[in-house]
C-alpha positions as CSV (number, residue, x, y, z in Angstrom):
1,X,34.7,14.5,-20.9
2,X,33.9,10.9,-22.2
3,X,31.4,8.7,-19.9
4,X,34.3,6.1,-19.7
5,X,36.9,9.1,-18.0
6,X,33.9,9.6,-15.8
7,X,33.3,6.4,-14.4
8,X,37.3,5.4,-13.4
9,X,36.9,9.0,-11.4
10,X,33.7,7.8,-9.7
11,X,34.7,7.5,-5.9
12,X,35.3,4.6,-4.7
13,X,35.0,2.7,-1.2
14,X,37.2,0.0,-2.4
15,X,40.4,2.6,-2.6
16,X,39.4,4.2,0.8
17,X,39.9,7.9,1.4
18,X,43.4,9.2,3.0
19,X,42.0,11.6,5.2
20,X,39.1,8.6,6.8
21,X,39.0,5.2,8.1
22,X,39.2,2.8,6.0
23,X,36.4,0.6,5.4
24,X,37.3,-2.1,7.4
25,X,37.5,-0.1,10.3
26,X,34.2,1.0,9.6
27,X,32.9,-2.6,9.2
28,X,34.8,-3.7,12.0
29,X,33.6,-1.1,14.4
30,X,29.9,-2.2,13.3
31,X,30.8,-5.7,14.1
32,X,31.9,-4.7,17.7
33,X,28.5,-2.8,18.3
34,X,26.4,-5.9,17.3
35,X,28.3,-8.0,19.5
36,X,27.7,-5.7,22.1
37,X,23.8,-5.6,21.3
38,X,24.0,-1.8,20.2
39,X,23.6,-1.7,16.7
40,X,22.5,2.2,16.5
41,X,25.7,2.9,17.8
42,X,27.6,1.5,15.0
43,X,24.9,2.2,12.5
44,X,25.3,6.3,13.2
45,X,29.1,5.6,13.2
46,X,28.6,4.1,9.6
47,X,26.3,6.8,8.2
48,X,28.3,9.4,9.5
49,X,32.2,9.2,8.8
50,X,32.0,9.2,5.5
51,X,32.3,12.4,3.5
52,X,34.4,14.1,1.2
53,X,35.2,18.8,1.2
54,X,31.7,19.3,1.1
55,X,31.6,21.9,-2.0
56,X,30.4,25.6,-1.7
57,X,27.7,24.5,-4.3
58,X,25.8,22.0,-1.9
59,X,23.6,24.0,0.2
60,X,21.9,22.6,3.7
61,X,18.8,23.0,4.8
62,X,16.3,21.7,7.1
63,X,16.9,17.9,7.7
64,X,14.7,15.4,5.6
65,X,16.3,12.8,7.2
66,X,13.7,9.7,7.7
67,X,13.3,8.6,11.4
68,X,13.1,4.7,11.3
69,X,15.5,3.6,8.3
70,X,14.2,-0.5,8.4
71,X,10.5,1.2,7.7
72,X,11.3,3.0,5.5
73,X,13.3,0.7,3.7
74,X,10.1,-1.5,3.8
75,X,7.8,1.1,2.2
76,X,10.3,1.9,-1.0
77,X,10.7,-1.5,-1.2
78,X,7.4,-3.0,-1.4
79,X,6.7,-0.2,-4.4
80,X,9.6,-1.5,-6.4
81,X,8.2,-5.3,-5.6
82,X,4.6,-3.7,-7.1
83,X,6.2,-1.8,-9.7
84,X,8.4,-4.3,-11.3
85,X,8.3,-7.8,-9.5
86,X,11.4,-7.4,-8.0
87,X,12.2,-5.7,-4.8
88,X,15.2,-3.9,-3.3
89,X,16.5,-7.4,-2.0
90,X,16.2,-9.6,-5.1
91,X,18.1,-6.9,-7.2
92,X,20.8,-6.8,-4.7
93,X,20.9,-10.3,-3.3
94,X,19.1,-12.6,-5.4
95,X,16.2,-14.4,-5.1
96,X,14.6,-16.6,-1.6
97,X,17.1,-13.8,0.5
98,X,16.2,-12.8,4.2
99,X,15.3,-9.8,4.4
100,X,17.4,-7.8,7.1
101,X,17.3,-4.6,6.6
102,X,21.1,-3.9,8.0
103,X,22.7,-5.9,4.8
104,X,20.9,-2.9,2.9
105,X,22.0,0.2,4.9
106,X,25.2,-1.3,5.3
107,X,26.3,-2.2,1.7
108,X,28.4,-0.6,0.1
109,X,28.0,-1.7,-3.6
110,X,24.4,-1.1,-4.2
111,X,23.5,2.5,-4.1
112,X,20.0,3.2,-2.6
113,X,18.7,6.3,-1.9
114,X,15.4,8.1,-1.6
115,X,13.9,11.3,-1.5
116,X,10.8,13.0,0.1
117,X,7.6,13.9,-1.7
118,X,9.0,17.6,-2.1
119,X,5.7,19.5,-1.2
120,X,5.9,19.2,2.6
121,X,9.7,19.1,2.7
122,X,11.1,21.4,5.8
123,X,13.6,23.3,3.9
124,X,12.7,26.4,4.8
125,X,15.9,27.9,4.8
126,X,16.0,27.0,1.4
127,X,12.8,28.0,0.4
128,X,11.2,26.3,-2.7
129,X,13.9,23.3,-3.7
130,X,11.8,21.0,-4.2
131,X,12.1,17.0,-3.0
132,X,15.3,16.7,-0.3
133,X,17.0,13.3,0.1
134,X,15.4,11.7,2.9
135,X,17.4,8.3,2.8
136,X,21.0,7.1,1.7
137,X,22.8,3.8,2.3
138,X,26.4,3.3,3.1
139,X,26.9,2.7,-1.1
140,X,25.4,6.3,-1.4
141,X,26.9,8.7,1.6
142,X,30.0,6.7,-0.3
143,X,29.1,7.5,-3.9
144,X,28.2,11.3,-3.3
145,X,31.2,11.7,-0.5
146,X,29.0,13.1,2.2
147,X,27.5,12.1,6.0
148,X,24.0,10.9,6.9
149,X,23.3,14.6,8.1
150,X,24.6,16.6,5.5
151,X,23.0,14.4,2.6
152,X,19.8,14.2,4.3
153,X,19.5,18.1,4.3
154,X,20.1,18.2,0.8
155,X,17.1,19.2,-1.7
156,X,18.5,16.0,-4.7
157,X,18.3,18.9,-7.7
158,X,21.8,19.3,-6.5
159,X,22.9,15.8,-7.5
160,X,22.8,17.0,-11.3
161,X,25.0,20.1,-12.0
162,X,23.7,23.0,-13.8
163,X,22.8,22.8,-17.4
164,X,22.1,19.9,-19.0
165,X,22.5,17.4,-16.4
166,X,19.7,19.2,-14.5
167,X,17.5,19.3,-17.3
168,X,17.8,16.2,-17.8
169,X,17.1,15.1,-14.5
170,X,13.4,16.8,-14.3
171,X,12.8,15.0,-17.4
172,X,13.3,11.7,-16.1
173,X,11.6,12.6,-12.8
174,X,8.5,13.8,-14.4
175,X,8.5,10.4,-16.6
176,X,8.9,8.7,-13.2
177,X,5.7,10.6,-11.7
178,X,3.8,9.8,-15.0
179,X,5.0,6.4,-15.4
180,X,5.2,5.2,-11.8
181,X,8.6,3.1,-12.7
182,X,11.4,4.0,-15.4
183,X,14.3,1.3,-15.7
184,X,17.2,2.8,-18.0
185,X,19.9,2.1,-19.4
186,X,21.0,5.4,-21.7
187,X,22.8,6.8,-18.2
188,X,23.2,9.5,-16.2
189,X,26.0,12.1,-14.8
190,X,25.3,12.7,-10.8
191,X,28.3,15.2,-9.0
192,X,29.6,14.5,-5.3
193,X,29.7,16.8,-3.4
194,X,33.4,17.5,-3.5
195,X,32.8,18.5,-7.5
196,X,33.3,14.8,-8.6
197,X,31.1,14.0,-11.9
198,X,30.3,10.3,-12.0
199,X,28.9,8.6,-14.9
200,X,26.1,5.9,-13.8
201,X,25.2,3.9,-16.8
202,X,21.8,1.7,-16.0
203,X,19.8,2.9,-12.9
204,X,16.2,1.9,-11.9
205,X,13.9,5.3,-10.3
206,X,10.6,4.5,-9.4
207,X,7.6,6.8,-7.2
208,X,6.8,5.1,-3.8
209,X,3.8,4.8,-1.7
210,X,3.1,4.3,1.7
211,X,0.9,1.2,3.1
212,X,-2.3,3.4,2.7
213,X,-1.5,3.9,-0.8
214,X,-0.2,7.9,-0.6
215,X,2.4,9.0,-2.4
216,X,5.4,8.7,-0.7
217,X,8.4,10.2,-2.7
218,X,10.6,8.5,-5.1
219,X,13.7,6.3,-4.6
220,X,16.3,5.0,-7.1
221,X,18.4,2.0,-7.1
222,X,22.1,1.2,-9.1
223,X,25.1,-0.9,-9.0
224,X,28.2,1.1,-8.3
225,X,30.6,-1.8,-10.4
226,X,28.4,-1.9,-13.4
């Protein structure tokens, strides 16, 4: 399959799924909570309707899932900023932008998504599967057609299928650890987890670190419409 029939079968938010709200509902319905001064209520409403048939191949184990999303979003952030001079925020809004956290987890264009440093990951269940996504943004539970807590229990090998895709993946990864920062451009193929394959053709991975200067995990960053 070429990577151009790949990426016009990528899932899209823009089309909206048949069997879920549509996107402005979702949007609207985060709206409402902010008026009413709850935003957790409409930020869990966000990270959790979205989601495609969560495929046999997708196993679930212990959740990875990070407890307070704005800090962690500052951490992986501030570690781009080091690595390359640009943060999370410039690549995604420009330049001089407030920072506010929400226009992050809420966007659905960007794709941003982290996961854990692997080695104290509580995937038992599991056993040995290495790093587990800790962290997804709207663009990503979107892109990958799954909810906050099913994504967030998921060990990220199994965003690469079998085979090449997966060999490929622990090759970048381990250029990432070496390297601290890899900004590329050759592509990748991720799956969803309803089987989709999805062609992403320039993508930015890069390891994080925490405000004491531990090694945090690693995060990646792409555009969705590029």
């Amino acid at each position: 399959m070429s990577q151009q029939h790949l990426k016009h079968h990528r899932p899209s938010v823009h089309v909206g799924y048949q069997k879920y709200s549509t996107l402005y509902q979702k949007l609207t319905t985060i709206q409402k909570a902010e008026a009413n001064d709850d935003e957790n209520e409409g930020e869990e409403f966000l990270m959790n309707d979205v989601a495609g048939e969560i495929d046999e191949r997708f196993p679930k184990g212990a959740s990875a899932a990070v407890e307070d999303r704005d800090d962690h979003l500052r951490i992986i952030d501030n570690s781009l900023r080091k690595h390359s001079g640009q943060g999370i925020y410039e690549r995604i809004f420009g330049e001089d932008v407030e920072r506010l956290p929400r226009n992050v987890h809420t966007n659905t264009r960007w794709v941003v998504v982290s996961h854990d440093k692997g080695d104290t990951t509580p995937a038992s269940v599991l056993g040995k599967e290495g790093p587990v996504f800790n962290y997804g943004n709207f663009a990503t539970l979107a892109q990958f057609r799954m909810t906050w807590d099913d994504f967030t229990c998921l060990p990220s090998k199994y965003s690469a299928e079998m085979g090449s895709d997966r060999e490929a993946r622990v090759k970048l990864l381990q250029e990432v650890t070496d390297n601290g920062y890899v900004d590329e451009t050759s592509g990748i193929v991720r799956v969803a987890s309803d089987g989709t394959r999805f062609f992403v053709p320039r993508y930015i991975v890069w390891n994080t670190y925490d405000d004491d200067g531990n090694y945090y995990g690693q995060a990646c960053i792409f555009d969705r419409d590029a």
